[in-house]
Kinemage of the C-alpha trace (Angstrom):
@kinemage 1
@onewidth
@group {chain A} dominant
@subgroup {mainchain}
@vectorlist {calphas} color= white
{ca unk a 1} P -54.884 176.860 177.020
{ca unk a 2} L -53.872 178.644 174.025
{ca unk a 3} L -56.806 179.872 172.724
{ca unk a 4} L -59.433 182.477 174.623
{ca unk a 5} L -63.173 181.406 174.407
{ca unk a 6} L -65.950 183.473 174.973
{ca unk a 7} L -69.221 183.075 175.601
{ca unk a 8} L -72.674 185.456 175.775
{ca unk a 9} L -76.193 184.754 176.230
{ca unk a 10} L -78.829 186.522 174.774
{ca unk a 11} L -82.889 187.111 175.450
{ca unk a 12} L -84.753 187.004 172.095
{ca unk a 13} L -87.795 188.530 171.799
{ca unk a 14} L -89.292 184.955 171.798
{ca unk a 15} L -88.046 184.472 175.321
{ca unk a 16} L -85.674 182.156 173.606
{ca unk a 17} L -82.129 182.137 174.985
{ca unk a 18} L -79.242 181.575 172.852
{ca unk a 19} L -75.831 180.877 173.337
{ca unk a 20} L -72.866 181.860 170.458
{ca unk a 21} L -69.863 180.383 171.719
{ca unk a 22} L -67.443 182.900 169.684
{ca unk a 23} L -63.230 181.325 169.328
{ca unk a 24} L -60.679 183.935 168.269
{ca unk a 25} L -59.367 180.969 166.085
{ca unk a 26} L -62.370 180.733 164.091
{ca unk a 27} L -64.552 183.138 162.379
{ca unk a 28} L -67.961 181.493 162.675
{ca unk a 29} L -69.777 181.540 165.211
{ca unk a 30} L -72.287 178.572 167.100
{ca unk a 31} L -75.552 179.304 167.826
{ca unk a 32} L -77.143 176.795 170.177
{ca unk a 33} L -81.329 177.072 171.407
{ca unk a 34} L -82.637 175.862 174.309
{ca unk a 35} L -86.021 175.473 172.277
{ca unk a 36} L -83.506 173.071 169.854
{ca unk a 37} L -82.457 171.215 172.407
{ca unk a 38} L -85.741 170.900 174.389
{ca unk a 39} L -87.415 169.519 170.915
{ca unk a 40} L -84.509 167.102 170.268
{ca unk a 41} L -84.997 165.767 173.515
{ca unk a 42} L -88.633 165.417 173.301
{ca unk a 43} L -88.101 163.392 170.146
{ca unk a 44} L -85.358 161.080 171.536
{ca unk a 45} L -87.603 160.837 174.669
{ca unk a 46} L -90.570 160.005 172.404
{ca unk a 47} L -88.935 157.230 170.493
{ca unk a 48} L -86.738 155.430 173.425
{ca unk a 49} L -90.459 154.904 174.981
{ca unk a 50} L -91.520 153.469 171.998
{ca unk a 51} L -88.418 151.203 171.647
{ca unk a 52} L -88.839 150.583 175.295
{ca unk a 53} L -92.220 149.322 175.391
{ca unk a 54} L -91.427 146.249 172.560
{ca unk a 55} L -88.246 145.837 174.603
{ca unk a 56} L -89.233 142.425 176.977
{ca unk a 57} L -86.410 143.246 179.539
{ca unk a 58} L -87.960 146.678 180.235
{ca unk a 59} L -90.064 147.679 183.168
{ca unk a 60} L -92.597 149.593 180.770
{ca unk a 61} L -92.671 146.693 179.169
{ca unk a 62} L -96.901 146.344 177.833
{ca unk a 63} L -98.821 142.665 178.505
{ca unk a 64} L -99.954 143.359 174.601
{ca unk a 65} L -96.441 142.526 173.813
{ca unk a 66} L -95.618 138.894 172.766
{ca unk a 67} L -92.779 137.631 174.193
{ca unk a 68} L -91.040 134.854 172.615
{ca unk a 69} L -91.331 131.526 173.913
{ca unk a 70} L -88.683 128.621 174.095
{ca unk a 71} L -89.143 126.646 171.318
{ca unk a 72} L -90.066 129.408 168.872
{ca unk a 73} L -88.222 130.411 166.109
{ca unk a 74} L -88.414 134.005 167.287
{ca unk a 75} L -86.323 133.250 170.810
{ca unk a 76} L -83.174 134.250 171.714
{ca unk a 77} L -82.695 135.926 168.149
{ca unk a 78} L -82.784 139.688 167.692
{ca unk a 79} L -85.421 141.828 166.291
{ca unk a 80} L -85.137 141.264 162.389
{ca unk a 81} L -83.308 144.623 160.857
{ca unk a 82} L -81.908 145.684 164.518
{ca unk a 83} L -78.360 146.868 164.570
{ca unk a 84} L -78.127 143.345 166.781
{ca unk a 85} L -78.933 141.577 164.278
{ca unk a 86} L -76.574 143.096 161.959
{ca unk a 87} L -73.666 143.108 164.314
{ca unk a 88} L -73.855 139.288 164.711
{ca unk a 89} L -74.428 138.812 161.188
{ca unk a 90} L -70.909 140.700 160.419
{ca unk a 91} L -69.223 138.526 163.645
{ca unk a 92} L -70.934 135.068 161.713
{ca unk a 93} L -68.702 135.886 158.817
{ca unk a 94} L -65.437 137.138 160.322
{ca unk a 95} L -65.528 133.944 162.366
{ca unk a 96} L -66.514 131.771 159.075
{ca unk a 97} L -63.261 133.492 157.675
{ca unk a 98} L -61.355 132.353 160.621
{ca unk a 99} L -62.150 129.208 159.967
{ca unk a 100} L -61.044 129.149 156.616
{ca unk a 101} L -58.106 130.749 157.141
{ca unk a 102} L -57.488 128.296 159.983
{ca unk a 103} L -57.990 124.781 157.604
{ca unk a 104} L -56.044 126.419 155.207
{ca unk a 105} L -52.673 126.965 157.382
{ca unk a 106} L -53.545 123.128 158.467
{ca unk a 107} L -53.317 122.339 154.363
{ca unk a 108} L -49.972 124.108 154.257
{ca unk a 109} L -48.285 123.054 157.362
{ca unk a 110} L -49.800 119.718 157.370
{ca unk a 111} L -48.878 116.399 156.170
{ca unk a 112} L -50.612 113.946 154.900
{ca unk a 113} L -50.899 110.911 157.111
{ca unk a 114} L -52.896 107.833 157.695
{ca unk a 115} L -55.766 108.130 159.262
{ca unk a 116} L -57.926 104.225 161.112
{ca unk a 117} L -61.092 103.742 158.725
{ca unk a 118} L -63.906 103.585 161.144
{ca unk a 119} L -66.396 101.635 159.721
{ca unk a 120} L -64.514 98.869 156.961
{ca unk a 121} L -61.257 98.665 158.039
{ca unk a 122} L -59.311 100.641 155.538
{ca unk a 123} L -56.860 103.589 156.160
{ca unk a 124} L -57.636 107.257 154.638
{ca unk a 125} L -54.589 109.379 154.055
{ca unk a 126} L -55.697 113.301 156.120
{ca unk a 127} L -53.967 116.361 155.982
{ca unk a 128} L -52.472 116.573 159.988
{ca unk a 129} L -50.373 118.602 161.913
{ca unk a 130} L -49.283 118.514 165.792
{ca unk a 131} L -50.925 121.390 167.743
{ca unk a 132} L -47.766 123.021 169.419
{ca unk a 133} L -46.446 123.296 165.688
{ca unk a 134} L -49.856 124.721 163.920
{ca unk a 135} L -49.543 127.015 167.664
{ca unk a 136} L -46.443 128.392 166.457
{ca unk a 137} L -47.145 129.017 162.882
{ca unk a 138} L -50.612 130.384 163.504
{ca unk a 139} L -50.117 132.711 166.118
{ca unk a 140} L -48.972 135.436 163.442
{ca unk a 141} L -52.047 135.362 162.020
{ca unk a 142} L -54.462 135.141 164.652
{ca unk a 143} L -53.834 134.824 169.104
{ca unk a 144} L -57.515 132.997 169.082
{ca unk a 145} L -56.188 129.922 167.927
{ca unk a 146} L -58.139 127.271 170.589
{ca unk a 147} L -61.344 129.414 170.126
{ca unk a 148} L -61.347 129.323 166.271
{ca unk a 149} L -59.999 125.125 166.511
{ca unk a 150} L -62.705 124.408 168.654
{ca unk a 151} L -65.752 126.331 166.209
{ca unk a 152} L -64.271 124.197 163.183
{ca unk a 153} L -64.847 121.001 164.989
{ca unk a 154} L -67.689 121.841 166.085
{ca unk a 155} L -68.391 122.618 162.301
{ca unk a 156} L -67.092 119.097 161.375
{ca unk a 157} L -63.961 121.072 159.382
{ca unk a 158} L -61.598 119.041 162.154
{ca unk a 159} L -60.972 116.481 164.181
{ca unk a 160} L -58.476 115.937 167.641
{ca unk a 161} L -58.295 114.618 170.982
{ca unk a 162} L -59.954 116.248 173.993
{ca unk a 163} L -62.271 119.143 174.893
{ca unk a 164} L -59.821 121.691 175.171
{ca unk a 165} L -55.845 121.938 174.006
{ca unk a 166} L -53.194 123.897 176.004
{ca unk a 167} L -50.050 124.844 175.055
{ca unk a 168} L -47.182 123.065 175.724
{ca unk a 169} L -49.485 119.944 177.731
{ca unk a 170} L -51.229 119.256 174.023
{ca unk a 171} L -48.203 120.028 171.449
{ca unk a 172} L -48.442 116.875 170.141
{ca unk a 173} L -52.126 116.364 169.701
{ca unk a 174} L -52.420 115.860 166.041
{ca unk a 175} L -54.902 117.736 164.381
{ca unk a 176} L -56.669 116.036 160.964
{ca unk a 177} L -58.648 118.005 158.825
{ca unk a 178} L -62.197 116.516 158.458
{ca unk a 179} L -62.383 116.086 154.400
């Protein structure tokens, strides 16, 4: 809308046709080649067929290519130095910090309480803290508070009532950090 594009197309000699897309803004001028994009094309082309034939969920999928078994160490895992692999690598980690960050608003918030000795019959004072009030302190730093509560005890990093916690049924669940 404010600026006035124009466009040519020319016949090389090389029956090549190219396009300068010329702005008034702008002094320099694009030059794009079919022949460019034909070859850069060919080459993507080229190397999704290659991708696609070690891919097991593809149709051009070969029977020389050895698809991972249950049981293996190889199954459901992605291809060693994929982007996949990196990507869940980086998630691993920001959820490992969640975690941590997550145990230590428990220490701060917490108080330390007696805990019933399972096996001897002597009481262990644990850093604990109700759920509705660990809700409301935590939810300025993160809104995935059941998520992250439910990876640390299934890491062993905590320990409460139930399968899942809701807010306002479960604010006074106490929470005890596993130590």
């Amino acid at each position: 809308m404010g600026t006035n594009m124009e466009s040519t197309i020319n016949l090389d000699t090389d029956n090549e046709v190219s396009t300068p897309a010329q702005c008034k803004d702008t002094t320099e001028g694009h030059v794009v080649s079919v022949k460019g994009l034909k070859e850069n094309w060919q080459r993507w082309s080229s190397e999704h067929q290659q991708y696609q034939k070690h891919n097991p969920f593809s149709h051009d999928t070969r029977p020389s290519v050895v698809v991972p078994q249950r049981g293996h160490d190889s199954y459901g895992r992605p291809l060693q130095g994929s982007l996949t692999e990196q990507r869940g690598k980086e998630a691993h980690t920001h959820i490992s910090e969640e975690v941590q960050k997550l145990c230590e608003a428990i220490r701060t918030i917490g108080e330390l309480r007696e805990k019933d000795g399972d096996e001897g019959g002597s009481n262990r004072k644990v850093v604990s803290v109700e759920f509705g009030k660990l809700f409301e302190h935590y939810v300025t730093i993160s809104n995935k508070l059941v998520g992250i509560l439910l990876r640390a005890r299934k890491q062993r990093l905590v320990e409460f009532e139930g399968e899942m916690l809701w807010q306002g049924k479960d604010d006074h669940v106490v929470i005890s950090l596993v130590e």
